[in-house]
MDTraj code that builds the backbone (N, CA, C; nanometers):
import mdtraj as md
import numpy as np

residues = "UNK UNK UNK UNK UNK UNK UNK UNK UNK UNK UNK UNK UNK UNK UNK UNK UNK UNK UNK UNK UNK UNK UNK UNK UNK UNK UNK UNK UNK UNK UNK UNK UNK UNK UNK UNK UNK UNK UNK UNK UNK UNK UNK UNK UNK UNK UNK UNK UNK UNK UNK UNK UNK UNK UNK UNK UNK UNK UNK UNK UNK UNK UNK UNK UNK UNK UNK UNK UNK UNK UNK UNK UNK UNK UNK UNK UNK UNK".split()
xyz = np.array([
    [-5.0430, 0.5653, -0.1834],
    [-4.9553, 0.5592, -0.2994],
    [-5.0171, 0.6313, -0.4182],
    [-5.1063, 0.6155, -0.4324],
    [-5.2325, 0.6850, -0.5369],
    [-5.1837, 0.8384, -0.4963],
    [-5.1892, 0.9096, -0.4021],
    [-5.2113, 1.0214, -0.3501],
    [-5.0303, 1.1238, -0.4486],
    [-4.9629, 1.0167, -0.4119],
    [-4.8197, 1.0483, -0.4542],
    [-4.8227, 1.0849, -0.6295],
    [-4.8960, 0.9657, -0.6439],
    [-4.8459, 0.9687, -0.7892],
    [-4.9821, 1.0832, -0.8567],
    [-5.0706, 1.1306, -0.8153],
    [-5.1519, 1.2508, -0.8877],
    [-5.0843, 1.3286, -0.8412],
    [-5.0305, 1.3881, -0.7113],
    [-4.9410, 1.4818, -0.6489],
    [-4.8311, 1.5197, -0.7513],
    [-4.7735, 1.4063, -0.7797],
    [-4.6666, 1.4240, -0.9261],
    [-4.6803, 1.4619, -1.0375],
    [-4.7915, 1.4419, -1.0713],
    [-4.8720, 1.4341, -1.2022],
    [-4.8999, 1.5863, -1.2151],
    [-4.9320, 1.6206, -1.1045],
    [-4.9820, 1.7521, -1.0648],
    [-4.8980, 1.8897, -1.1040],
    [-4.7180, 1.8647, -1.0610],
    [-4.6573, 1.9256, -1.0210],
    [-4.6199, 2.0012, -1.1534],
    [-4.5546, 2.1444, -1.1342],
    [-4.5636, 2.2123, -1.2680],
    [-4.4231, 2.1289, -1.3462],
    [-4.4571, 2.1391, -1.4708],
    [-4.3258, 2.0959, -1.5231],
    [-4.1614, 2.0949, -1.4946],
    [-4.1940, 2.2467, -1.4666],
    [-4.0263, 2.2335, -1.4054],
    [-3.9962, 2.1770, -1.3280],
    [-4.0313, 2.1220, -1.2380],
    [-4.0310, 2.0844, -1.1255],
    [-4.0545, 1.8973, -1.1118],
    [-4.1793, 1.8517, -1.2177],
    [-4.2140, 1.7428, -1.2404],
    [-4.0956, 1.6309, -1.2852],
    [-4.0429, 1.7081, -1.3809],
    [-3.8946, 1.6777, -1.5186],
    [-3.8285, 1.6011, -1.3830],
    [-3.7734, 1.7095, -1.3389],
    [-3.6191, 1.6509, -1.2602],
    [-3.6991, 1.5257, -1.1458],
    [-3.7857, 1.5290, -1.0832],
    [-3.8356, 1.4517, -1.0040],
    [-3.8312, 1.3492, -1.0645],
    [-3.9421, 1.3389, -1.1315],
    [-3.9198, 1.1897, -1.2206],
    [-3.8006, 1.1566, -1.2520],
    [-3.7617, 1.2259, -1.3153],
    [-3.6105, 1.1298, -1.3969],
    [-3.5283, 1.1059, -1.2894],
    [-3.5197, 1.1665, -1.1656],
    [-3.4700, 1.1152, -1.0555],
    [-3.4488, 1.0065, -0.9600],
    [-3.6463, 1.0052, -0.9708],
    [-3.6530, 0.8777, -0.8570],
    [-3.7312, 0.7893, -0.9750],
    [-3.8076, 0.8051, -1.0818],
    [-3.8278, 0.6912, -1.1556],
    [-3.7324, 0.6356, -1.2318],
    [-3.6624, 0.7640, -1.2738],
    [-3.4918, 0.7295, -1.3827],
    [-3.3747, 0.6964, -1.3312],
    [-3.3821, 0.6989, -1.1981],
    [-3.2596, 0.6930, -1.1209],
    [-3.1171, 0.7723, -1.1982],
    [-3.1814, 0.8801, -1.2566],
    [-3.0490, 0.9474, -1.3184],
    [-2.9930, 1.0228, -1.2071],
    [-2.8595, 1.0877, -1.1981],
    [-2.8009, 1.1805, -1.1156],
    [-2.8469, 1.2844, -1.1958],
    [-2.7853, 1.4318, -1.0951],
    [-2.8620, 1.5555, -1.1115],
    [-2.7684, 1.5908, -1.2365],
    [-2.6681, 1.5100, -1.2226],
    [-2.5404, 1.5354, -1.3919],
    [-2.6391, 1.5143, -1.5019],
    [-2.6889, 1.4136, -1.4976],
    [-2.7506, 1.3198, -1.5999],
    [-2.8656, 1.3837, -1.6518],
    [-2.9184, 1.4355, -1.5717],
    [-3.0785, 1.4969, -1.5717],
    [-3.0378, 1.6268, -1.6371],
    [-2.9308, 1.7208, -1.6095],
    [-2.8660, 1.8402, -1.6644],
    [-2.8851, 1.8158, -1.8172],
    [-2.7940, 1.7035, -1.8290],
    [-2.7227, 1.7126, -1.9911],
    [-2.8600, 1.6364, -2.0436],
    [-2.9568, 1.5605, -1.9971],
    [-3.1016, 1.5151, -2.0647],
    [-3.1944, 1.6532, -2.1357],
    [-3.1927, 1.7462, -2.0160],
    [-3.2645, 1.8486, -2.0094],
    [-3.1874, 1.9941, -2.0637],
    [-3.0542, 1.9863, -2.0851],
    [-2.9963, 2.0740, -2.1287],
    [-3.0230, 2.2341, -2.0399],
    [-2.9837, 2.1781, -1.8937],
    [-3.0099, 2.2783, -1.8009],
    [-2.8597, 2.2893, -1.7124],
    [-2.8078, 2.4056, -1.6604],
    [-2.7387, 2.3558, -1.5462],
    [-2.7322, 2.2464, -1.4413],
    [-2.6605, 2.2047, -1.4353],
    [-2.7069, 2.1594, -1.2805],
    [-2.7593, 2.1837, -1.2053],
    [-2.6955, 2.3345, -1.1432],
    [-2.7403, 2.3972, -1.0326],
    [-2.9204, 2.4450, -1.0581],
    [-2.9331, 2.4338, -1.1290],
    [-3.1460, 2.4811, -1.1812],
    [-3.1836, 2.3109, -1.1575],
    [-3.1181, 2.2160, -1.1993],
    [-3.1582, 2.0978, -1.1531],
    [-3.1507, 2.0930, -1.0133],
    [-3.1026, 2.1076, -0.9544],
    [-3.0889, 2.0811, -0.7713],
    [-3.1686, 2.1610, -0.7579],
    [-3.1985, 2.2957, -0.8086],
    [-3.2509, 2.3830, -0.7358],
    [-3.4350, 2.3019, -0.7460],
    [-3.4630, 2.3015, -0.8712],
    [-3.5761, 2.2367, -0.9140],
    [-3.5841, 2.1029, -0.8465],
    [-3.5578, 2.0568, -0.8348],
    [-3.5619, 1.9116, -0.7421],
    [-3.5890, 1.9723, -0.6367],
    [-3.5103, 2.0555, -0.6102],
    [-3.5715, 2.0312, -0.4377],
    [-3.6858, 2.1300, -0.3989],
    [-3.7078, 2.2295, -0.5127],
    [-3.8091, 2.3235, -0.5067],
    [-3.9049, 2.1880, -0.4934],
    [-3.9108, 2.1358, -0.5992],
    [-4.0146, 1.9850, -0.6703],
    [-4.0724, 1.8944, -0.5316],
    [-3.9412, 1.8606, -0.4405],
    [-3.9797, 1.7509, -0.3535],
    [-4.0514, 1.8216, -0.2032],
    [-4.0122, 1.9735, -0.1725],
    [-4.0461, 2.0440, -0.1204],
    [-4.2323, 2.0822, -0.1483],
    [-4.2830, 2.1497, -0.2382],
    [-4.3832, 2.1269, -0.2986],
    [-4.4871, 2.0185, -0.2892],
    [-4.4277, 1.8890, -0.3519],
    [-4.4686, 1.7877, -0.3368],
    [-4.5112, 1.7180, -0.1876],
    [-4.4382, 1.7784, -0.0803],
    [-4.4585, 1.7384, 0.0222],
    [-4.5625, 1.8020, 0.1451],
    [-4.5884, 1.9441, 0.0744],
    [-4.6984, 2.0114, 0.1300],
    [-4.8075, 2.0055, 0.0659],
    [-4.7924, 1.9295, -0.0537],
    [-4.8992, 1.9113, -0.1013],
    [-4.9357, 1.7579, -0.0787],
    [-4.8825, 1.6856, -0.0448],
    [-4.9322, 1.5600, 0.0562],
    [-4.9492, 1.5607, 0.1486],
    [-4.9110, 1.6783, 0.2574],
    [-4.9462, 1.6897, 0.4049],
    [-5.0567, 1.7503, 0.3432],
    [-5.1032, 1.8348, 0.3089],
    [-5.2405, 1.9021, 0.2901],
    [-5.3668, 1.8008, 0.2599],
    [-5.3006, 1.7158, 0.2010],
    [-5.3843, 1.5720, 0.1908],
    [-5.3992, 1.4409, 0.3243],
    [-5.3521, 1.5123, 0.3772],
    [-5.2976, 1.4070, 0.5200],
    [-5.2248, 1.2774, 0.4931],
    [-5.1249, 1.2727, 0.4121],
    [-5.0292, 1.1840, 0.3405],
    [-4.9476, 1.2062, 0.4259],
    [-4.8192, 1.2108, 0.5117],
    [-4.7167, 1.2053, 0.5789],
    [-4.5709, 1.1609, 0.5000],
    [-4.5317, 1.2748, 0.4753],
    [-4.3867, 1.2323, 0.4366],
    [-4.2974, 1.0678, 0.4793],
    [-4.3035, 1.0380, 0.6216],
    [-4.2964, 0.9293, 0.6701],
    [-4.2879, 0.8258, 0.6197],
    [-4.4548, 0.8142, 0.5739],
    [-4.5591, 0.6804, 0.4931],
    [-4.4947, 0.7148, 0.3554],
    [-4.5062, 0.7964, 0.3314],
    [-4.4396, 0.7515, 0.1926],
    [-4.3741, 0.7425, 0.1526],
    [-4.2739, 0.8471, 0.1938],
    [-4.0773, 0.8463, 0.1388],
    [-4.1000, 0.8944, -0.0150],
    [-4.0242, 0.9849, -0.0404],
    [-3.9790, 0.9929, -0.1343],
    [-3.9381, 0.8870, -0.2371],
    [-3.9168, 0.7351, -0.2081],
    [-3.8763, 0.6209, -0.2660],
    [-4.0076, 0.6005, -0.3951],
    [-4.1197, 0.6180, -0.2959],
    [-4.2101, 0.6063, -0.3558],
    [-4.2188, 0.6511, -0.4867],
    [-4.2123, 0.7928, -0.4956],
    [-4.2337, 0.8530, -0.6556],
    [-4.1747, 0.7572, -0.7215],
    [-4.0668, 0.7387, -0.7188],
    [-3.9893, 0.6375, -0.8555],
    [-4.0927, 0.5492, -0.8593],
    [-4.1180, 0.4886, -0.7863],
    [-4.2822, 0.3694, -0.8228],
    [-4.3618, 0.4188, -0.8653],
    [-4.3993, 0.5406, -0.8793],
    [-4.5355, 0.5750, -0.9106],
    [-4.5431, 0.6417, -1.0259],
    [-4.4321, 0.7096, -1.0763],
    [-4.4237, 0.8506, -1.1340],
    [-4.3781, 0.7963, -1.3059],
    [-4.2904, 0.7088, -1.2795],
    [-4.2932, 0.6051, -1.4512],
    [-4.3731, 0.6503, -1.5161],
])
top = md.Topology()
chain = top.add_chain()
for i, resn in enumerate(residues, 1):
    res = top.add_residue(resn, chain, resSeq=i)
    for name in ("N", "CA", "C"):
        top.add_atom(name, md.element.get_by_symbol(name[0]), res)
traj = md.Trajectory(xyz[None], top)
């Protein structure tokens, strides 16, 4: 769980923004748009650039997508 949340911490801003407010904010990608004053479509795109990223950079750590789920960040990333 530790591993997730420096992984996040880590991630470049663009990318960090929409994650968090996602799974710690539980905002939709609407919500996160008009927060961030971005399209949508740069929000989806960034999210998933973000969770993509995030996930090779926990396999590189021997973290397993699996074990952690994505659920996780919202726990960690607050």
């Amino acid at each position: 769980a530790e591993a997730v949340a420096v992984e996040v911490a880590l991630l470049p801003e663009k990318y960090r923004l929409p994650v968090q407010l996602h799974y710690a904010g539980g905002l939709s990608t609407a919500d996160i748009a008009d927060r961030l004053g971005w399209p949508k479509g740069t929000v989806l795109t960034r999210l998933d650039r973000g969770r993509k990223l995030l996930e090779r950079r926990l396999l590189a750590r021997g973290v397993t997508a699996a074990v952690t789920g994505l659920a996780t960040v919202g726990e960690l990333s607050a």
